[in-house]
N, C-alpha and C positions, 0 to 999 in steps of 0.2 A: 493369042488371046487365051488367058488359062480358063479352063472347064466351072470352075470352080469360085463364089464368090468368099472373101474372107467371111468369120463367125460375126453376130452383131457385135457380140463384147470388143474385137480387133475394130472395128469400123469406128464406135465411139470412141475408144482411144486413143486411134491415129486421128482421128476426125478434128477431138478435142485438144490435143497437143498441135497438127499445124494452126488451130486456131490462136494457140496460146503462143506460137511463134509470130505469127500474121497479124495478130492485134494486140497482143498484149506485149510485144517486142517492138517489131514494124511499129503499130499503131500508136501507143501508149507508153513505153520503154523512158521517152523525153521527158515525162509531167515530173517523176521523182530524180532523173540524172540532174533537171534540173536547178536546182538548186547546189549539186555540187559543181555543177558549170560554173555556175556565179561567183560561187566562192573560189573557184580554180582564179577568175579573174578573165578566162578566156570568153566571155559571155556578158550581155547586159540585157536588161529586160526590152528593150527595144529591138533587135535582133532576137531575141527569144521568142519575140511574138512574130516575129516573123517566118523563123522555122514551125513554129505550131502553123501559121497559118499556107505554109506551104507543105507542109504535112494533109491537112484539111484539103487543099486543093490537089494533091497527088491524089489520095484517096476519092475525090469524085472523080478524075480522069480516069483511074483505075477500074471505078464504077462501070464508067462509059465505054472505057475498054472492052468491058467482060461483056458487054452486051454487042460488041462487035466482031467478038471471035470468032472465026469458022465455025459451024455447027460439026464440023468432020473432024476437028481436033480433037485427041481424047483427052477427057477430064485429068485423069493422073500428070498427063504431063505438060501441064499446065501447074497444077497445085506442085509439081514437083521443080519448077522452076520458079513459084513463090517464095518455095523455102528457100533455095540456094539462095535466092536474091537478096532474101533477107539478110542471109547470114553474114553475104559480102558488103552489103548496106547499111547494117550495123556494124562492121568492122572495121572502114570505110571513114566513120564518126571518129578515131584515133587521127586522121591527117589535120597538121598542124595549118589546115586552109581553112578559116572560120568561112570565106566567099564559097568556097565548096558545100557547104554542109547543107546549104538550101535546097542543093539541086540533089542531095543524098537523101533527105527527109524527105522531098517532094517523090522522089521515086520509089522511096520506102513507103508511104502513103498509096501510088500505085498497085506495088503488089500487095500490100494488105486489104485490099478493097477489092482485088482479082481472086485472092487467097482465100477472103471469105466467100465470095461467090460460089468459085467451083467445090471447095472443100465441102461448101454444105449441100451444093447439088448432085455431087457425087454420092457423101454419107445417106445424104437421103435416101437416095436412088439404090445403092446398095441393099438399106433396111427395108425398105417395102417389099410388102409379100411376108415378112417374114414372122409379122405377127409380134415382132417386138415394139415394147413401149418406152424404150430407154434412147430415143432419137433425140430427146432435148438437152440429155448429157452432151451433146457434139456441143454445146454451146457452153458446158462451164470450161472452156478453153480461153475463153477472152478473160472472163472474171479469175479464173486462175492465174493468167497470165499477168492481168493489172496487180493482185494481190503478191505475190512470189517477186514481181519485179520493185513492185513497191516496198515488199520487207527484205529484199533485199539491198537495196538500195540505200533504205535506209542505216542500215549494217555498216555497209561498207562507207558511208556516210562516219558511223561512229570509230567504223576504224582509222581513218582519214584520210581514205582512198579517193584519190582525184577520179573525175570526170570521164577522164580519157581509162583511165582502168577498169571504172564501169562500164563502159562500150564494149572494151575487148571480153570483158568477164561476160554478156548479154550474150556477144557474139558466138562464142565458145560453148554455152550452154544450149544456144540455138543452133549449131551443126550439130553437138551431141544428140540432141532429143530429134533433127531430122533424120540423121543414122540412123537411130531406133525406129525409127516409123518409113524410113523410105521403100520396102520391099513391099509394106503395105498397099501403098498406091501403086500398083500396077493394073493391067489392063482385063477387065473380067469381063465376065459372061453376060452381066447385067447391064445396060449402055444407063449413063448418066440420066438421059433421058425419061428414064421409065418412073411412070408417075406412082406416088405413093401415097396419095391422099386419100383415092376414091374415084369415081367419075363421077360422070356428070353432072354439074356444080347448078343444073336448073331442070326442072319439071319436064321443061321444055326442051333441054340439051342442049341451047343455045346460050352464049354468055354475054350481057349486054354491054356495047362498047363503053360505056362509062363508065365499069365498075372499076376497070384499071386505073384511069387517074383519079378516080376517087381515091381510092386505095392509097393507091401511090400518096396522093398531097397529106390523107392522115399518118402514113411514115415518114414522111419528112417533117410533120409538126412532132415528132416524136426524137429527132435528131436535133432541133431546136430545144427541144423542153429538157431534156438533161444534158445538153453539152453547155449552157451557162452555171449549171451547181459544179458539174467537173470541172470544168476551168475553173472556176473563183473561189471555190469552198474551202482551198487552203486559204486566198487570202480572209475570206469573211471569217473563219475559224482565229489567225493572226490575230484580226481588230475583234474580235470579240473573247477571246477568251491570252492575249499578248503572255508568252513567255510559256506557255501550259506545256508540259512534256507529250501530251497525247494531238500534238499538231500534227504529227509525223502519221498519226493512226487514221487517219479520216480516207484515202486514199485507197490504203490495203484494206479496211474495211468494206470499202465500197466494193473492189474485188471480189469477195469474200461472199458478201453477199448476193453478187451475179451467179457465182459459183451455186450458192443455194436456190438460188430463181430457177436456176436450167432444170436442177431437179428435180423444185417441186413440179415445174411445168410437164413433166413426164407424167404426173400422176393423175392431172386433170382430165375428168373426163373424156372419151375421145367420142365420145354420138354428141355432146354440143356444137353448135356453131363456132367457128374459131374466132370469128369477131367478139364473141360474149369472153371469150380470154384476153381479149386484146382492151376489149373496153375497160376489163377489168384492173389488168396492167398498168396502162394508162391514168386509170384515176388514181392508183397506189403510189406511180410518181409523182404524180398530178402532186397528192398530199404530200410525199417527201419534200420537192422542190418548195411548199410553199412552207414548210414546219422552219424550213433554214430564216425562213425572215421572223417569224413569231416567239421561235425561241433558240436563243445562240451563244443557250453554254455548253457545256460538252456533251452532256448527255442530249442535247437535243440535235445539236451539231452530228454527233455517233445516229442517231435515229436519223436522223435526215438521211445519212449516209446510204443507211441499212435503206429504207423505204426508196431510195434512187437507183442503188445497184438492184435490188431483188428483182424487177422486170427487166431489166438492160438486155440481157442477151433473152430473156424470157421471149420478149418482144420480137425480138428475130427471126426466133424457133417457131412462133408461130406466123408471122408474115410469110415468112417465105414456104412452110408449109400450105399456107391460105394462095398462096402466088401459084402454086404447083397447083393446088383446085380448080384455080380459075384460067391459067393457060397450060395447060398438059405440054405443047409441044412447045420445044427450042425452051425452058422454061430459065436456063441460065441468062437469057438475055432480058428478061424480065427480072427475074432478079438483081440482075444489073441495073436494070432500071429503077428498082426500090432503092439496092444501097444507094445510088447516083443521087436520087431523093433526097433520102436521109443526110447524106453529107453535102446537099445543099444547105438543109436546115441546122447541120452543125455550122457552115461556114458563117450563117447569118449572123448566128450565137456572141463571140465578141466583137464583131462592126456594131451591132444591136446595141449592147451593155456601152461601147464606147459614145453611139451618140446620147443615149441616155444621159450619161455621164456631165454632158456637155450643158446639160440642161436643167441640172439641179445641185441644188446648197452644197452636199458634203457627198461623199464616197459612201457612205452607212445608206444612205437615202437614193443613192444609186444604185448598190444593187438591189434594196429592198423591192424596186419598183421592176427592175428584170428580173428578177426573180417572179415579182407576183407574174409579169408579163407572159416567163417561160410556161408557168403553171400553168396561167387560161390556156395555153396554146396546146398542153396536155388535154385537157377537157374539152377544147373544139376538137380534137382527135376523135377522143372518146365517142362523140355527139357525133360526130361523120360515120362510124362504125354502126353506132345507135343508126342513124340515114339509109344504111347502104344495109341494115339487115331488112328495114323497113320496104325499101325500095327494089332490094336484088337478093328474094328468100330463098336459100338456098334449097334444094329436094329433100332436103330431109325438112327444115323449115313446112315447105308447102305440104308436104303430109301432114303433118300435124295439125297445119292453119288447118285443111283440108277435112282433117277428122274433128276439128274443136264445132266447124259450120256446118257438118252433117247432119241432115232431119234425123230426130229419132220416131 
């Protein structure tokens, strides 16, 4: 075990690149390959939905996984057997077995849901103590990773580069950038473990058994309220704005814009309650998710985009920082428990939109109505956050109540 922990600046940027391997390769990688699939011929949309949806279902296994690890296994190698996995998972995507590909997306799915776990319980655990406020950077890894993979894609798209070339090219970039970063992840001084929030999350020291699955079900309505605009916003982009050169932009923009949410979320206050960020978040997709039905020409379409990515991984950085408040110990396996959440309410996402579907006039009028669906489901988030500051004040909270009801 070396003496010694890496600098913060090495910590967010090894942090931030397996994420950008883990979710934005692992995870995400398929949404833009897609469509050169189609066109190769080796794919059709029924199969397609089907690897998304066994992608979605690796990713809560994976969840579930992470929260069954030995507590004695050390975090590095763990995140250091995500990346390999990836790289061969993505590599893997070139066999001419279309029957194979389910159970390679499904396992890809896994490690990116184990990947994000430890990676960020690690980063974190690393940062604390150290007084830096640059921990929400570990999360423009995903939004980097969707954006870079998405304009890339699209590239080699215009160059005419089949399906299976983009796999190998993913692949290839994703053992390169773990090379770079694998020396990083080794075994330090600091145990994963070590909480970086603060103590004690109550007046009292005690943490009330409800606040977890509260918690919990408001991330998983937050896994439901943007994974129906990521799924469909190419197609509703398609039927609303048919033939426009900027269909291809909507994707890497949204990227783009996660990349700038991790940031600003560094700058936000840090003596607020982390719920008042999360509510905040929340209603900001809230209104993106719902601008996509109101107005759907480009530039609203583009705004949509932007207001849907800017919390995405925002949201993360601070859940799982508010997860580390409220259980100090073992706290990976609670995190686990959040992602497991959230990729419930992603999987719900197109079963949801398909019975919708089923039940009204035209396709325009379907997603308009999941869409409004996703949004409320944004805002009961919100409003459960609002619940749980009301109901479980945190110590800094009850100071304050505490000072506003003092006799003078």
């Amino acid at each position: 075990m070396s003496k010694h922990s890496p600098s913060p600046y090495v910590v967010v940027l090894a942090g931030s690149a397996s994420l950008a391997i883990a979710m934005g390769v692992g995870r995400f990688a398929f949404t833009p390959i897609l469509p050169m699939m189609l066109h190769d011929g080796v794919l059709d949309l029924s199969r397609a939905g089907r690897l998304a949806t066994a992608n979605y279902v690796g990713y809560l296994v994976g969840a579930l996984a992470a929260m069954a690890v030995p507590k004695r296994w050390d975090h590095t190698f763990v995140i250091r057997l995500t990346l390999v996995a990836t790289v061969l998972l993505t590599a893997l995507m070139l066999a001419p077995y279309a029957e194979a590909w389910v159970a390679l997306r499904f396992l890809a799915g896994v490690a990116s849901a184990i990947g994000l776990v430890f990676t960020s319980g690690w980063c974190l655990a690393q940062l604390s103590g150290t007084g830096s406020s640059i921990g929400s950077a570990i999360f423009t890894g995903p939004g980097a990773g969707i954006a870079v993979s998405g304009l890339a894609a699209s590239g080699m798209s215009i160059l005419g580069l089949s399906g299976h070339t983009a796999w190998l090219i993913f692949a290839a970039i994703s053992a390169t950038i773990s090379g770079i970063i694998w020396k990083t992840f080794s075994e330090s001084a600091k145990p994963s473990d070590a909480y970086s929030v603060g103590a004690p999350t109550r007046a009292s020291g005690k943490v009330p058994k409800s606040e977890m699955p509260l918690f919990a079900i408001a991330y998983g309505l937050a896994g439901f309220g943007y994974i129906v605009t990521a799924t469909y916003l190419p197609v509703i982009a398609k039927n609303s704005i048919p033939g426009s050169p900027l269909l291809t932009v909507f994707w890497p923009l949204f990227g783009v814009a996660a990349v700038v949410g991790s940031l600003l979320a560094a700058r936000v206050p840090h003596s607020a309650d982390v719920r008042l960020h999360l509510i905040a978040a929340y209603l900001v997709q809230a209104v993106g998710v719902g601008l996509s039905v109101i107005w759907q020409d480009a530039f609203g379409l583009a705004l949509s985009s932007v207001l849907v990515g800017l919390p995405f991984t925002a949201i993360s950085f601070f859940a799982m920082n508010e997860v580390r408040r409220i259980r100090s110990s073992h706290h990976a396996r609670y995190m686990g428990l959040l992602t497991a959440v959230f990729a419930i309410g992603q999987i719900m996402g197109p079963p949801a939109v398909g019975v919708i579907m089923r039940h009204v006039v035209n396709v325009d009028v379907g997603f308009d109505l999941a869409l409004a669906v996703a949004s409320i489901a944004l805002v009961v988030g919100a409003a459960i956050y609002v619940a749980m500051i009301l109901l479980f004040p945190s110590e800094r909270n009850a100071r304050t109540v505490g000072r506003s009801v003092r006799p003078t």
